[in-house]
C-alpha positions as a LaTeX table, in Angstrom:
\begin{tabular}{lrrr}
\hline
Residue & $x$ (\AA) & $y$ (\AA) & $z$ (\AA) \\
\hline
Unk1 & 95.85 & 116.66 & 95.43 \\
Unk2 & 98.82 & 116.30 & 93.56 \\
Unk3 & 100.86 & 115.13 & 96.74 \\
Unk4 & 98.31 & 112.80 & 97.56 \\
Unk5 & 98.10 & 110.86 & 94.21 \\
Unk6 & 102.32 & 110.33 & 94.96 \\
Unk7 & 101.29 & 109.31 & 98.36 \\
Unk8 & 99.19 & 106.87 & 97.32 \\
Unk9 & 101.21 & 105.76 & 94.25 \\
Unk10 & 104.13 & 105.06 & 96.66 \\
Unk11 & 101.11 & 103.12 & 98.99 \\
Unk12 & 100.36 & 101.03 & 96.45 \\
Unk13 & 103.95 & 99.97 & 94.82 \\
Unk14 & 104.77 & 99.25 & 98.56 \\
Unk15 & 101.71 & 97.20 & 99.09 \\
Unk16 & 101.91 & 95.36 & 95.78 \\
Unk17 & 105.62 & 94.10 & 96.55 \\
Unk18 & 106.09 & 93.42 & 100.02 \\
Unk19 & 104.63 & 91.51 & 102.69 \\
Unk20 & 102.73 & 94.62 & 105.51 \\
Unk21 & 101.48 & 93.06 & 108.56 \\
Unk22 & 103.57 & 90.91 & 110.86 \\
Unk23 & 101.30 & 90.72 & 113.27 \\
Unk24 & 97.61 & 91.17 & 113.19 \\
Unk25 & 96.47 & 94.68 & 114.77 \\
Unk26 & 93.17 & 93.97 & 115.67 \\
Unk27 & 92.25 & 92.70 & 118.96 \\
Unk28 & 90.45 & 89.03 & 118.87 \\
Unk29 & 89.44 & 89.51 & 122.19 \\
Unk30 & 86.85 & 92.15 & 121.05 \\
Unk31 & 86.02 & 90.44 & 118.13 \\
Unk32 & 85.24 & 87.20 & 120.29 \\
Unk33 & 82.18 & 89.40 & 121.95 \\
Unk34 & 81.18 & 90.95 & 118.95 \\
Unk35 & 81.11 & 87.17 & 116.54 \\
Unk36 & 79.97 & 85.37 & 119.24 \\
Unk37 & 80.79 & 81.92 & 117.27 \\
Unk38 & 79.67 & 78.55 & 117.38 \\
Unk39 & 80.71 & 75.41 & 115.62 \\
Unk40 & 77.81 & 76.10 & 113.19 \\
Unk41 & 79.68 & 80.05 & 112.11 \\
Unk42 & 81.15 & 79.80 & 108.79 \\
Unk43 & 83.76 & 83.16 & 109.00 \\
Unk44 & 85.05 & 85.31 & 106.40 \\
Unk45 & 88.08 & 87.45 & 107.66 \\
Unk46 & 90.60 & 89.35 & 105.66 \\
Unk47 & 93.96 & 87.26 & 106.37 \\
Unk48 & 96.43 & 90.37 & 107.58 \\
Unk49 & 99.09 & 88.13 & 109.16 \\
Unk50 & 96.74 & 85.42 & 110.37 \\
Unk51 & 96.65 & 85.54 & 113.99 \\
Unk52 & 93.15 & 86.62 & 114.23 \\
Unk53 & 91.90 & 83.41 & 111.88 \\
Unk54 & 93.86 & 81.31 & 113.82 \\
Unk55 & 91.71 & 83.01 & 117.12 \\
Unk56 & 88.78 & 82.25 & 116.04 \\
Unk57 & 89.13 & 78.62 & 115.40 \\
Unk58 & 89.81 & 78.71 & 118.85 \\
Unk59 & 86.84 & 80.44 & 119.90 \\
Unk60 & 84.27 & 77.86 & 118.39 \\
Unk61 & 84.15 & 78.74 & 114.71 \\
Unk62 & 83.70 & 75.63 & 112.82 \\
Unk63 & 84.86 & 77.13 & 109.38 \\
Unk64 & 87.40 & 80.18 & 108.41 \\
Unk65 & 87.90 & 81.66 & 105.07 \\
Unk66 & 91.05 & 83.53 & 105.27 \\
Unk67 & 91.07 & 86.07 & 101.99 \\
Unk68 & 93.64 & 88.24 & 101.58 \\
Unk69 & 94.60 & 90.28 & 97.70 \\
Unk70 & 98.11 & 90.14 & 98.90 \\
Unk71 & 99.81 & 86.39 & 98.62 \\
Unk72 & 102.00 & 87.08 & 100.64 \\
Unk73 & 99.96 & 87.65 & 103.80 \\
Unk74 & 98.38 & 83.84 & 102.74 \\
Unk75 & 101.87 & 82.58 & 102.74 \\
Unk76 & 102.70 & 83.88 & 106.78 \\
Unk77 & 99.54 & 82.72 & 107.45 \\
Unk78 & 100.21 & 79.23 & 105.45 \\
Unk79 & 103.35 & 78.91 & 107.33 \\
Unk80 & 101.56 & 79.19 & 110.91 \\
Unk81 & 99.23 & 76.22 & 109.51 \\
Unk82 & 102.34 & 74.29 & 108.24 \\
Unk83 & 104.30 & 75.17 & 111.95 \\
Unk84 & 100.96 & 73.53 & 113.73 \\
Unk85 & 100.93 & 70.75 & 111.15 \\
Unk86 & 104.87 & 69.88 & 111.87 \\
Unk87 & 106.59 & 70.90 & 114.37 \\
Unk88 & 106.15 & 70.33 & 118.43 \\
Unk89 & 105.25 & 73.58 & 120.39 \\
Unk90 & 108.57 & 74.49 & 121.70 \\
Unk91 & 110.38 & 74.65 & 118.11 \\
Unk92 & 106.66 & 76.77 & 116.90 \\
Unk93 & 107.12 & 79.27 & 120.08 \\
Unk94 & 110.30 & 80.05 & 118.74 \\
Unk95 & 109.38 & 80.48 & 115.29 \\
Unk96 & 106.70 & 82.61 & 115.30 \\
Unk97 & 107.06 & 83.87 & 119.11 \\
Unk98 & 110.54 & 84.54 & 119.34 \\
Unk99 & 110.52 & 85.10 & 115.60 \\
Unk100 & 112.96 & 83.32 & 114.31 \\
Unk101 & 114.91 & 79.85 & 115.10 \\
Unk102 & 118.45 & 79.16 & 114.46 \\
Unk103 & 117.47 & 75.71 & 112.18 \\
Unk104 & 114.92 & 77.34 & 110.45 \\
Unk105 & 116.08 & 75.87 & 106.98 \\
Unk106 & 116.52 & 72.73 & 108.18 \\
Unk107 & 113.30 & 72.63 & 109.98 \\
Unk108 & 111.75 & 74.21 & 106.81 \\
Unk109 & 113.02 & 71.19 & 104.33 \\
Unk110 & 111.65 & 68.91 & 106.69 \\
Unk111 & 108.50 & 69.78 & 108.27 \\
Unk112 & 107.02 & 73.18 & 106.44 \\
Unk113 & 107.62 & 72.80 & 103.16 \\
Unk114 & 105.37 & 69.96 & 102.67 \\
Unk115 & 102.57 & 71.74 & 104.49 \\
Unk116 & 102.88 & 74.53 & 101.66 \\
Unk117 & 101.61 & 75.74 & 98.57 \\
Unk118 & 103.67 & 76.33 & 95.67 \\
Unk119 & 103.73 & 79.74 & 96.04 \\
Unk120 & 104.44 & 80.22 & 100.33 \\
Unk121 & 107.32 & 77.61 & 99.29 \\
Unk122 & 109.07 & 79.46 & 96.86 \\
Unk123 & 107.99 & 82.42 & 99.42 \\
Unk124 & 109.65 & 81.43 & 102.70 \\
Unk125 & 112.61 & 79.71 & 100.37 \\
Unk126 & 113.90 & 83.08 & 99.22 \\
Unk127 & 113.27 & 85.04 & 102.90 \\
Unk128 & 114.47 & 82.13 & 105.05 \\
Unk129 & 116.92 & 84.15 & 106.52 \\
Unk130 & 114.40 & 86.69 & 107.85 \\
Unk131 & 113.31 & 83.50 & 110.40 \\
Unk132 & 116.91 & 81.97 & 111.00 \\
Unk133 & 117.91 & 84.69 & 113.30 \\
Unk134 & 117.47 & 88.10 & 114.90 \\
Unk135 & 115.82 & 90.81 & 114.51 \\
Unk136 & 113.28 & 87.75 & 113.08 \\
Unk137 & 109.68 & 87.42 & 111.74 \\
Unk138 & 109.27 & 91.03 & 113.63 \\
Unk139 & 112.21 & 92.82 & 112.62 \\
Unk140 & 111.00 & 92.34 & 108.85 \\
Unk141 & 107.94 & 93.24 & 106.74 \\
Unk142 & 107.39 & 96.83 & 106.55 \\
Unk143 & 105.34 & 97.26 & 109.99 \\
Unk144 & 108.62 & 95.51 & 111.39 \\
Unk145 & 110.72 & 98.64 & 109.59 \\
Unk146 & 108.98 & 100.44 & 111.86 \\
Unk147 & 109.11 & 98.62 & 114.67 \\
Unk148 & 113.27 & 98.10 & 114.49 \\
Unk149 & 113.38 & 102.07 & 113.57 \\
Unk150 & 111.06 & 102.79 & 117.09 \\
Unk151 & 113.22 & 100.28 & 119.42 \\
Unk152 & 116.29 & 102.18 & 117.75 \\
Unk153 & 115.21 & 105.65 & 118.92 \\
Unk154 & 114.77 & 104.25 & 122.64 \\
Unk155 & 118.25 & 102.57 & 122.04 \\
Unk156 & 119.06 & 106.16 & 122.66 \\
Unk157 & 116.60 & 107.01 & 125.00 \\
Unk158 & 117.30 & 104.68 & 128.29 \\
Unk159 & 115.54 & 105.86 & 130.88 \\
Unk160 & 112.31 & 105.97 & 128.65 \\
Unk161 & 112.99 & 102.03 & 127.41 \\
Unk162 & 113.16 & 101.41 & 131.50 \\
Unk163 & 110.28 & 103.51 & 132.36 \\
Unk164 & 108.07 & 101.40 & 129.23 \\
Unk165 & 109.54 & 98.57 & 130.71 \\
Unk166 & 108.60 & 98.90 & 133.97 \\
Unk167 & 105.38 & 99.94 & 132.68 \\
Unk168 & 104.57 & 96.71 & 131.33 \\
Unk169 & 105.86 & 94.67 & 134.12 \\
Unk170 & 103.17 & 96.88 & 136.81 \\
Unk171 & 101.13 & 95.34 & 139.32 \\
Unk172 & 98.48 & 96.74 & 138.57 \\
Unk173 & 96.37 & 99.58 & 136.49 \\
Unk174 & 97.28 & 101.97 & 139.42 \\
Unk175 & 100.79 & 101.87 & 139.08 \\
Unk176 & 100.88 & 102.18 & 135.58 \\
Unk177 & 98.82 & 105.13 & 135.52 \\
Unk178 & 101.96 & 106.45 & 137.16 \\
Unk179 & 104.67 & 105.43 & 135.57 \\
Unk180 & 102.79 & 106.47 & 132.63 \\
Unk181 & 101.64 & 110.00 & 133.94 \\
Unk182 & 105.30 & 110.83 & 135.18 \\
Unk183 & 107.96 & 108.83 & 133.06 \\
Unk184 & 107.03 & 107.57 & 130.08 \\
Unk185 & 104.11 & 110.69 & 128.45 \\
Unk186 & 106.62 & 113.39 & 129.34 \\
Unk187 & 109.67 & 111.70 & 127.56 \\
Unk188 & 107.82 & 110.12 & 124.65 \\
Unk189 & 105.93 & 112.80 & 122.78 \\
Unk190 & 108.77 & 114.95 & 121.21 \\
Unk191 & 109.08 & 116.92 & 117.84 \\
Unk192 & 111.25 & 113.92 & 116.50 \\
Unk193 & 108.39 & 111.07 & 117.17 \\
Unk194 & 105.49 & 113.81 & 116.28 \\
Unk195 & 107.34 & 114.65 & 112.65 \\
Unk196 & 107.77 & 110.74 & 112.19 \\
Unk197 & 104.27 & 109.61 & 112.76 \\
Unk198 & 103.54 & 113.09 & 110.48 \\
Unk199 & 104.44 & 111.54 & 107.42 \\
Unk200 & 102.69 & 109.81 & 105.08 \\
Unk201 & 105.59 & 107.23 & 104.52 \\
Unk202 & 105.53 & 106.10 & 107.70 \\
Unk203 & 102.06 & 105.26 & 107.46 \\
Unk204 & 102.21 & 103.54 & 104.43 \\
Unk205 & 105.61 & 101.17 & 106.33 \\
Unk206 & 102.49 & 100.39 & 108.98 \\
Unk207 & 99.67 & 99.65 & 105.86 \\
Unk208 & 97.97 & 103.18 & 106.63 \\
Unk209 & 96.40 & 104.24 & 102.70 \\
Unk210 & 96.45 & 108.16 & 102.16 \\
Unk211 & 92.40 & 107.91 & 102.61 \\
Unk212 & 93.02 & 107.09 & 106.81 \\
Unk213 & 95.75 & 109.06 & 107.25 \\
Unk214 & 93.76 & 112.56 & 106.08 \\
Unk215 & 90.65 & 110.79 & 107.62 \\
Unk216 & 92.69 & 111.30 & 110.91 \\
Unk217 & 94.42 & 114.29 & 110.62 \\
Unk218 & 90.96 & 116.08 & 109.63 \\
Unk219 & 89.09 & 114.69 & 112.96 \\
Unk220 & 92.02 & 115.32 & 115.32 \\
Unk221 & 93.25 & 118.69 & 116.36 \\
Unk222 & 96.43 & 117.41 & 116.69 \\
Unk223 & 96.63 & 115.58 & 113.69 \\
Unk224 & 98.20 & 111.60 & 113.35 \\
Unk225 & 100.41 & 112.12 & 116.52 \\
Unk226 & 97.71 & 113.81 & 118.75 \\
Unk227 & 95.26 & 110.79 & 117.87 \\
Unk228 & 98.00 & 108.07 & 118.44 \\
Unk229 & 99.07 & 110.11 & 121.67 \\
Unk230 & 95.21 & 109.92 & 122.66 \\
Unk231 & 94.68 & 106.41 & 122.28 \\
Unk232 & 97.91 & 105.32 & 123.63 \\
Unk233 & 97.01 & 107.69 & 126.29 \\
Unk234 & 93.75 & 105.34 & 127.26 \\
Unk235 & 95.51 & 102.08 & 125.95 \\
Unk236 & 98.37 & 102.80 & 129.08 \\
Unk237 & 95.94 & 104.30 & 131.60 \\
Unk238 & 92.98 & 102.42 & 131.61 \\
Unk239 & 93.45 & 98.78 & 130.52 \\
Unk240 & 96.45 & 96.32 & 131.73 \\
Unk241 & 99.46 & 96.61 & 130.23 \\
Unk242 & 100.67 & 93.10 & 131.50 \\
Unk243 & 98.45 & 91.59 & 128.93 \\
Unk244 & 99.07 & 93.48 & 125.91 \\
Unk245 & 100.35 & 92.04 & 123.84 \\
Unk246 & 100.74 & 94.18 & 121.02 \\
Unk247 & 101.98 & 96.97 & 122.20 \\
Unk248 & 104.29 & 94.56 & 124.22 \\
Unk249 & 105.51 & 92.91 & 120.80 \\
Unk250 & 106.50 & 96.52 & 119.22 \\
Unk251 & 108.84 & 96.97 & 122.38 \\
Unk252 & 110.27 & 94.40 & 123.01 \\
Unk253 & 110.26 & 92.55 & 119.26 \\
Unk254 & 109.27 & 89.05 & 120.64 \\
Unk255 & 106.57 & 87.61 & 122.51 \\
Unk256 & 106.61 & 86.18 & 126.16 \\
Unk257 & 104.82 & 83.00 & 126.44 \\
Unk258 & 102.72 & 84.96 & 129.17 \\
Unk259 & 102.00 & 87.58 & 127.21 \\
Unk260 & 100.70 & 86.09 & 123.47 \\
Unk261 & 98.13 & 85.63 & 121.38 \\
Unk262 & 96.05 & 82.06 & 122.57 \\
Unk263 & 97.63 & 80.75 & 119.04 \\
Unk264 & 101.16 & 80.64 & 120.50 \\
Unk265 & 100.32 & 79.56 & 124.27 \\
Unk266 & 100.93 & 75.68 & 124.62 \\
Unk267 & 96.91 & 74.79 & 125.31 \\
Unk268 & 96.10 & 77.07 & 122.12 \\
Unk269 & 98.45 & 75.22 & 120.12 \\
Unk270 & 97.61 & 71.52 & 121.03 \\
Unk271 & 94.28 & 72.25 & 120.25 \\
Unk272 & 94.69 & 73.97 & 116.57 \\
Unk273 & 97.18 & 70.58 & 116.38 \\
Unk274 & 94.92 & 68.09 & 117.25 \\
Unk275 & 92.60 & 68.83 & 114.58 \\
Unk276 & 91.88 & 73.07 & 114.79 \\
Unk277 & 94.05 & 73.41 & 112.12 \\
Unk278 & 91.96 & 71.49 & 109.48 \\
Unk279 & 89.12 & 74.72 & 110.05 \\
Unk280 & 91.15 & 77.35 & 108.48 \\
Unk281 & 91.54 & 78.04 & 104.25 \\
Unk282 & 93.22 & 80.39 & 102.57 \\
Unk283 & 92.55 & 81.79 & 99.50 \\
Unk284 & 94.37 & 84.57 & 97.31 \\
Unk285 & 91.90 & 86.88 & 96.10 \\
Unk286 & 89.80 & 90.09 & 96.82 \\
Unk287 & 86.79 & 89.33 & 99.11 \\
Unk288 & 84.65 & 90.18 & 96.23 \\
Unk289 & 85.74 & 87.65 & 93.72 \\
Unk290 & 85.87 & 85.14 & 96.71 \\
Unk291 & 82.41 & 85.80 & 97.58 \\
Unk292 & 80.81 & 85.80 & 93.82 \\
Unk293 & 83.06 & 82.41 & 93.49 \\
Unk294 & 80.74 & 80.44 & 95.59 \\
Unk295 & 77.42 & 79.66 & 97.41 \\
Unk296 & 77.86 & 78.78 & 100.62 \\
Unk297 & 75.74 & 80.85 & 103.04 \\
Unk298 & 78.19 & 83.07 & 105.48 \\
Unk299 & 77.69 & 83.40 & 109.32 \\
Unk300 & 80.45 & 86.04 & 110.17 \\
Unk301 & 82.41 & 89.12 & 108.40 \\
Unk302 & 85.37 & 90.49 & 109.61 \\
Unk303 & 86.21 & 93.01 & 106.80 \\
Unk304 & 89.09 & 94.96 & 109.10 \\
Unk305 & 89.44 & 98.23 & 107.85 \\
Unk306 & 89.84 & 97.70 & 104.12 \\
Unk307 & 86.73 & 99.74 & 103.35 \\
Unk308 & 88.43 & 103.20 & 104.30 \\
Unk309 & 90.35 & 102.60 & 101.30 \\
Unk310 & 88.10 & 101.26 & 99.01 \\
Unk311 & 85.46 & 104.06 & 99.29 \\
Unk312 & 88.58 & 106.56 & 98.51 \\
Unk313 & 89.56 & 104.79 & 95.53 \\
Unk314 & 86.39 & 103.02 & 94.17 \\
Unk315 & 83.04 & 103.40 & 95.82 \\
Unk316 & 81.45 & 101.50 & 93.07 \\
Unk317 & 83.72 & 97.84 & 93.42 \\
Unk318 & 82.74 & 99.02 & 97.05 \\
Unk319 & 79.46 & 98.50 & 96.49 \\
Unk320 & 80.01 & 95.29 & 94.34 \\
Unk321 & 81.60 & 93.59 & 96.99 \\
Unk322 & 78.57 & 95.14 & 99.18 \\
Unk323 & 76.07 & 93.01 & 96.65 \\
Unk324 & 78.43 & 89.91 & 97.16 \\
Unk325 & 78.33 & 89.95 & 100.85 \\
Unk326 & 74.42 & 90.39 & 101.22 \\
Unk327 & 74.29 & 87.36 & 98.65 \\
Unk328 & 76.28 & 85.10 & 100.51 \\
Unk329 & 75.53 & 86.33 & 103.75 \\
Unk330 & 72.99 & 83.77 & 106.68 \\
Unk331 & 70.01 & 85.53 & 107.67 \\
Unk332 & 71.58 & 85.88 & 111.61 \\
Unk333 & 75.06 & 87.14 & 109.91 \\
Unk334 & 77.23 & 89.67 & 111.98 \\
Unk335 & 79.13 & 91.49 & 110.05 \\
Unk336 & 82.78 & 93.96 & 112.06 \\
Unk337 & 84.75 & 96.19 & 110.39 \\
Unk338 & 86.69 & 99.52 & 111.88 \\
Unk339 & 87.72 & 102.48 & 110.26 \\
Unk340 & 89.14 & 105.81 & 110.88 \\
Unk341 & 85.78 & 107.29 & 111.96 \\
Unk342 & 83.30 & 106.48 & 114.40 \\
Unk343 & 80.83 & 107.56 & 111.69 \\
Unk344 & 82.45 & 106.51 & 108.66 \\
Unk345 & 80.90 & 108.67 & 105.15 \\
Unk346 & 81.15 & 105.80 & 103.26 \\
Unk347 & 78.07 & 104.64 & 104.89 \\
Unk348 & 76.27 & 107.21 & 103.37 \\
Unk349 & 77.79 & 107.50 & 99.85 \\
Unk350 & 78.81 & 103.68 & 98.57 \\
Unk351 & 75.39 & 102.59 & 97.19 \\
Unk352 & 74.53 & 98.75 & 96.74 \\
Unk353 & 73.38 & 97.41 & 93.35 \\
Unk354 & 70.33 & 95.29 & 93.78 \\
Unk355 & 66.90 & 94.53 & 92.03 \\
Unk356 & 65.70 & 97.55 & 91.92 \\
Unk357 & 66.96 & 101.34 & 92.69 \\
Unk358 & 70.68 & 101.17 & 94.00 \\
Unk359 & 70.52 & 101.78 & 97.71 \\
Unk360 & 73.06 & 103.60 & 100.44 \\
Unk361 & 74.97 & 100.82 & 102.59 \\
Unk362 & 73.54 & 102.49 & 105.68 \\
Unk363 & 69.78 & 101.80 & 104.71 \\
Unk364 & 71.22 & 98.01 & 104.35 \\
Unk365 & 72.58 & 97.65 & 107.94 \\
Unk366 & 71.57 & 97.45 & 111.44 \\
Unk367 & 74.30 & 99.11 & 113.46 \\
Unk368 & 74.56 & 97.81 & 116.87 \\
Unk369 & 76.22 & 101.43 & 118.02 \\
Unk370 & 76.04 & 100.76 & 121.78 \\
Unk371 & 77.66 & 97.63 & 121.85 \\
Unk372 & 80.38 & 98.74 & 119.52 \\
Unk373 & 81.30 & 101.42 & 121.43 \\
Unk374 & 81.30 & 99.80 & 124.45 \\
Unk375 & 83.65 & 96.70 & 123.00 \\
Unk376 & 85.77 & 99.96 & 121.45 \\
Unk377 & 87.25 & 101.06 & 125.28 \\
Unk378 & 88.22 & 97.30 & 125.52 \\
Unk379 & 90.25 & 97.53 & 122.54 \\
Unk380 & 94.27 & 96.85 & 123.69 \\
Unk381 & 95.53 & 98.38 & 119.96 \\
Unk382 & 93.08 & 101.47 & 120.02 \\
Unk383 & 94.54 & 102.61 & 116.86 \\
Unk384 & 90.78 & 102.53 & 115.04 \\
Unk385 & 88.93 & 105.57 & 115.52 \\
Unk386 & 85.56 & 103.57 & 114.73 \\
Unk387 & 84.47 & 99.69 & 115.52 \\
Unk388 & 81.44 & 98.61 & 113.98 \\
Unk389 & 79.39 & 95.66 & 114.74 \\
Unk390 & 76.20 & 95.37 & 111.97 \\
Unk391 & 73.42 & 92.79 & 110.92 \\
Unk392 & 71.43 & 92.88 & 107.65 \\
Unk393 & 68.39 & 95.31 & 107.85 \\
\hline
\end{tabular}
């Protein structure tokens, strides 16, 4: 217990200082299926590094409030809407495909700052650097610690880097099943990479709480490093690696304009530009203040995994924000969220304040189980042990 409260101490100082998620980890294309959205969707998503908000502007929704605790998550995500606003798409592929660009501060004077609040300005004045050259955007924030500490371990492994690489470059899922079978499980899964993705720091460097981490280790057999061996396992064996782009990202450390979220392809970007853009609002706050801060009826939920934590550290503001969301929510509103478990507890235990008798979130829900777990196998990341799709009961 003791080491736990530390672990979570350290979570917290980490998270309360320092910008997480350089890249959303949660793939858009499932969500797409799950949300499907309309012009008509109003959406609600938990900002992470804004990718996923910029997605779904793209796939029809004709509103997005991007919410995020953390300001500094709203400021990457404000400087993707400035980048759209300002620049052309070859100078924006570099930025936040590549990275970085070598006239980042001049570019920054000119055409972001404008585009910014007051706080994303002072923001991206005093980490310019981290987008004026390499390692870049993805070489910084602590996920990108991780990322620059994993590349550095294959710096010393080259014929695993060539096997990955020749992984991702395969014709087709045959072939990769291969390479992945004979090359690349064999060399990867050592005592070095097992004890690394052991600890409980380097889960906090990737935005992992204590909660998910124990939540893993007590499912799997083999712990954090048989799970992520597992999924990876399906993630290189059964769906195309040519199109991944997240796993693709945390080799190489840049994106290739053929293998990129729709955001940073040129026909994603001319469309947030011409008017796309104008769809997405960020706001600095918890999604429960957010939600009891206004009226408008909400179509769509995408509450990521935040509720693993929560229910560890507060199952009552749990349920609060519960009470918010079936206030606000439309009567067709589709609600996603993953977790560490397939059948998350907190289902069972966070209980909803409401007119009468407080009532257990389950009772509240419909779960659409089948299509969730269906969606689940198409999941490129496969890092979430649970995806749930639900509607109000």
């Amino acid at each position: 217990m003791l080491k736990n409260n530390l672990n979570q101490k350290i979570f917290d100082a980490l998270y309360a200082r320092n910008l997480i998620y350089n890249a959303c980890w949660e793939d858009p294309a499932v969500d797409r299926q799950a949300l499907a959205l309309s012009e008509a969707d109003r959406v609600l998503v938990i900002t992470s590094a804004g990718c996923n908000a910029l997605d779904y502007v793209l796939a029809g929704a004709g509103h997005v409030d991007a919410v995020d605790a953390n300001p500094r998550q709203n400021a990457l995500l404000e400087l993707k809407l400035a980048g759209i606003r300002g620049l052309e798409y070859e100078d924006f592929f570099s930025l936040f495909g590549r990275g970085w660009h070598p006239q980042f501060r001049a570019m920054y004077h000119q055409a972001l700052a404008p585009h910014l609040s007051p706080y994303a300005a002072q923001y991206w004045r005093r980490h310019a650097h981290w987008m004026s050259g390499a390692p870049g955007l993805y070489g910084h924030g602590l996920s990108g610690l991780v990322a620059r500490a994993f590349r550095g371990w294959l710096a010393f492994r080259p014929r695993l880097r060539e096997a990955l690489n020749e992984l991702f470059a395969a014709p087709n899922l045959a072939a990769q099943r291969k390479i992945y079978d004979t090359r690349v499980e064999p060399a990867m899964w050592n005592g070095s990479l097992d004890w690394a993705l052991s600890r409980q720091f380097t889960m906090s460097l990737l935005g992992v709480p204590v909660s998910q981490h124990e939540e893993v280790r007590r499912q799997h057999q083999g712990g954090v490093p048989g799970f992520v061996r597992e999924s990876l396992g399906w993630v290189f064996r059964e769906l195309p690696a040519r199109s991944n782009y997240f796993w693709s990202l945390y080799l190489h450390g840049a994106y290739a304009q053929d293998c990129c979220p729709e955001y940073l392809t040129s026909q994603g970007f001319a469309k947030l530009k011409a008017g796309g853009v104008e769809r997405i609002h960020t706001t600095t706050t918890t999604v429960t203040d957010f939600l009891e801060s206004g009226e408008q009826p909400i179509t769509r939920f995408v509450l990521l995994d935040h509720m693993d934590w929560m229910a560890s550290v507060n199952e009552r503001e749990l349920g609060r924000e519960w009470a918010a969301i079936l206030k606000r929510a439309s009567q067709d509103a589709r609600i996603i969220f993953r977790s560490a478990h397939a059948n998350p507890g907190f289902l069972d235990t966070v209980l909803v304040p409401g007119k009468g008798a407080d009532r257990p979130l389950r009772s509240l829900l419909q779960l659409d189980v089948e299509r969730a777990e269906q969606l689940q196998r198409e999941d490129r990341v496969h890092t979430y042990a649970g995806f749930h799709i639900a509607r109000i009961a």
